[in-house]
N, C-alpha and C positions, 0 to 999 in steps of 0.2 A: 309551210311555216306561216304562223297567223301574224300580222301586223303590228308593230304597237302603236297605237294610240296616238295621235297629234303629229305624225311624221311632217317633212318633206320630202316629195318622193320626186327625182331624178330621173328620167329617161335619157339615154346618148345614142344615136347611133353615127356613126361615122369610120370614113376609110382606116385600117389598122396603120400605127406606127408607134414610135416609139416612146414611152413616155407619157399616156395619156393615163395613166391610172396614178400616177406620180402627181401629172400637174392637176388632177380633179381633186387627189386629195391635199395638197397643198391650198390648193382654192379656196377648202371648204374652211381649212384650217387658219389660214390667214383673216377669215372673217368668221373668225370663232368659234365655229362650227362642229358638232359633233356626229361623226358618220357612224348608228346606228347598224346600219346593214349593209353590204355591198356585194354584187354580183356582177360578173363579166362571161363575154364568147367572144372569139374571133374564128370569125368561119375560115377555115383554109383556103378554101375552094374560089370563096370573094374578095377575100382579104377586107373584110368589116368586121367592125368593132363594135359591140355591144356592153351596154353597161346600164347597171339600177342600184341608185344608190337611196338609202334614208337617212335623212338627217336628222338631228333634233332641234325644234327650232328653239330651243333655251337657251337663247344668249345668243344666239345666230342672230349678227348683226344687219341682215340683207332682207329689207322687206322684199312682198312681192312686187313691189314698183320698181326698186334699185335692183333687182336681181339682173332683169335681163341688160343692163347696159355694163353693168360690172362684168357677167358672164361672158358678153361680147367679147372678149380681144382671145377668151379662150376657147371659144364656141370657132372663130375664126379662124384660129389657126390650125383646128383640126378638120376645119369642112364636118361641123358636128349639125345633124339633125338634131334636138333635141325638146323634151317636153317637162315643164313641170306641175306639181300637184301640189298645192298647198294647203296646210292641215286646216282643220275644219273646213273644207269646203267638201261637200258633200256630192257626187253624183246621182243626178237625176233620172229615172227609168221608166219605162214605159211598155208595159206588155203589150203583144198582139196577138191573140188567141182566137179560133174558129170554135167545135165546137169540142175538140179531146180536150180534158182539164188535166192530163193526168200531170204534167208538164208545168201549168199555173198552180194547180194545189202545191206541188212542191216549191215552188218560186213563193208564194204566198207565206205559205209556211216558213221559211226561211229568210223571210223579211220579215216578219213579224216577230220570230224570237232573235232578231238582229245579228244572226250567221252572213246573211247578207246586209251592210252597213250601204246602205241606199237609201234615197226617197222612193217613195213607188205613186207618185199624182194620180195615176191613171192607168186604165185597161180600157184598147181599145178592142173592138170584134166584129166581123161582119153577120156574127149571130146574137139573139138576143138571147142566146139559152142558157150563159153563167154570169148572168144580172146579179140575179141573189148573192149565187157564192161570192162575188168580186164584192159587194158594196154592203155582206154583213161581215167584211174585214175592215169597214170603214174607206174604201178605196172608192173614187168615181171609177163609173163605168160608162163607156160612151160604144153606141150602134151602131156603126156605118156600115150602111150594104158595100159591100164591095163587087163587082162584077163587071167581067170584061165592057158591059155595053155603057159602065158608070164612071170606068176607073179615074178616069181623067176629075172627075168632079170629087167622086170619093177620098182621092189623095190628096186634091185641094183644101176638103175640108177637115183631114188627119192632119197636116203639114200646121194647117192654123190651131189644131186643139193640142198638136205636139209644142206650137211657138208660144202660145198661153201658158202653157205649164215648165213654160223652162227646162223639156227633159232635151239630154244628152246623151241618153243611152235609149234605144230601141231591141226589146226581145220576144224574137217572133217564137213563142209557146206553143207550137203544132198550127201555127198561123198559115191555111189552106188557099192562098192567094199568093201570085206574082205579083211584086211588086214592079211596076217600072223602072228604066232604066233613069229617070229625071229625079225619081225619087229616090231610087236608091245611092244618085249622086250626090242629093243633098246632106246625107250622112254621112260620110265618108269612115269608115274602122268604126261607125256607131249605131250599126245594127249586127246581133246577135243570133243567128239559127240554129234548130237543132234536127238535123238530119237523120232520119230513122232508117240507117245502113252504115257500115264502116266503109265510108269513100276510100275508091272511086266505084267502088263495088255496088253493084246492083241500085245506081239510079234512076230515078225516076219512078212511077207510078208502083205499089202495089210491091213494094221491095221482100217482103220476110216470105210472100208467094214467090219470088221467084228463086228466094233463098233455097225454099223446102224444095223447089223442084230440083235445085242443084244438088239436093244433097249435104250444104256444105257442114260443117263442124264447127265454127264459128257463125256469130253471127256480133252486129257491132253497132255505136252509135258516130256522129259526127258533131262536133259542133264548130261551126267556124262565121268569118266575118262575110256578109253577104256581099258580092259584087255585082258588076254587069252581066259576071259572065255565071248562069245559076247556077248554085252548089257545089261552085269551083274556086268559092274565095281564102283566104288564108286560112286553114284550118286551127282551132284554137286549143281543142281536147279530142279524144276519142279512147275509147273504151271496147271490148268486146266482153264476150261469155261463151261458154263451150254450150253446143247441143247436139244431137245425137239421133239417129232414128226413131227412137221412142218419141221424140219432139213433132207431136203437129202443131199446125201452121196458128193455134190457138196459143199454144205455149211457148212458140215462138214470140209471137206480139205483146205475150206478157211479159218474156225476160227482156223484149228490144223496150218496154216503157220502162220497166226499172231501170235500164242503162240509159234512154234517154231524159231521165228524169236528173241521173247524177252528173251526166257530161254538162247537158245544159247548165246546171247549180254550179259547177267548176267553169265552167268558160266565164259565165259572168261574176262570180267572183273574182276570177286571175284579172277579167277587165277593171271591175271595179278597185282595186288594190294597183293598180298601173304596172301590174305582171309582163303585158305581153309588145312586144317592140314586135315590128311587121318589115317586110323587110321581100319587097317584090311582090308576090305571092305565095310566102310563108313567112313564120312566125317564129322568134326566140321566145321562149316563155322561162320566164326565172318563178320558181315557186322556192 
């Protein structure tokens, strides 16, 4: 379901009880407000409560200064995590690509006919080899070698071209480097990967080869939130496709890019649209 236009968008998460869907929307409606969209979960198993609401902010009486102190007495009485998004403000992005494009052309693509409602400042790469393509989209394109013997300098000077451009979203686009653990704490749920296997299945190096050895009949993509711990962070989308003995390891790697091309475009949408509420190490996603 695609968004409309100039929402407020709502995130909650907090322990279940009784009445919280009552008092949000009494809340909203006490200060004029008009609830657009709304979705809820409460996991059984945690007894947490999830909720995403839109509102309209036409006549909605709560700027973004007065919201959170008005919200307060209700944010508190539920023990409510929550986030919000306020219309026109835009999320800012930032690719990081090696040297597959297959991944970036479709991100590109997709920003540009405004399917994805982002800024895009920047591409960063530790290769020089898609200069061209990234900046005749009109996009800067910036070099950094990256390499185990640099990383420490190299991240330093990513982290400064990331804090110049105001981005708030990081998506690693077949991006062929570890990143650190210092750094990938400095983003905390705002880096985006796309994993070329249906986790937990066949990671690490060299995956649709050890696919074909298995035999298997599926083969899959991942895309989830990077943590500390690699390629084990909250998962955000995933996908597969049937294949068959007739499939070599050739036409394996072509059906794993089309599916890594659409997981990735779906993960950062659902982030960008404030889809996805996280919740340990997994994810409630409302689409």
């Amino acid at each position: 379901m695609s968004q409309p236009d100039g929402t407020i968008r709502l995130l909650i998460n907090c322990p279940d009880a009784r009445g919280i869907i009552a008092t949000v929307a009494n809340f909203v409606a006490s200060h004029n407000g008009n609830i657009l969209d709304a979705d809820q979960h409460t996991d059984p198993h945690t007894c947490e409560f999830f909720m995403r609401l839109e509102i309209d902010p036409d006549g909605f009486d709560l700027s973004r200064e007065r919201f959170a102190d008005a919200w307060a007495e209700v944010a508190n009485r539920y023990a409510m995590t929550w986030k919000l998004h306020w219309s026109g403000e835009t999320k800012r992005m930032a690719i990081f690509v090696s040297r597959e494009d297959h991944c970036l052309h479709d991100l590109l693509w997709r920003w540009r006919t405004r399917e994805l409602r982002t800024e895009l400042p920047l591409v960063i790469s530790n290769h020089d080899d898609l200069r061209s393509l990234v900046e005749s989209c009109g996009v800067r394109f910036e070099h950094v070698p990256n390499t185990p013997e640099n990383r420490e300098q190299a991240e330093a000077m990513m982290r400064s071209i990331l804090a110049d451009a105001y981005v708030d979203l990081i998506v690693l686009a077949r991006y062929m480097q570890v990143l650190s653990l210092a750094f990938v704490a400095s983003y905390p749920r705002q880096i985006i990967n796309i994993h070329h296997s249906f986790l937990p299945a066949f990671a690490g190096s060299r995956p649709y080869h050890q696919a074909f050895e298995r035999g298997v009949k599926i083969i899959g993509a991942t895309s989830h939130y990077v943590t500390e711990d690699l390629d084990s962070g909250p998962i955000i989308a995933q996908s597969t496709i049937p294949v068959d003995h007739r499939d070599t390891i050739e036409d394996m790697i072509r059906k794993g890019r089309d599916l890594e091309r659409l997981v990735l475009a779906r993960a950062v949408r659902l982030h960008i649209e404030d889809r996805i509420l996280v919740s340990k190490n997994k994810t409630v996603v409302f689409e």
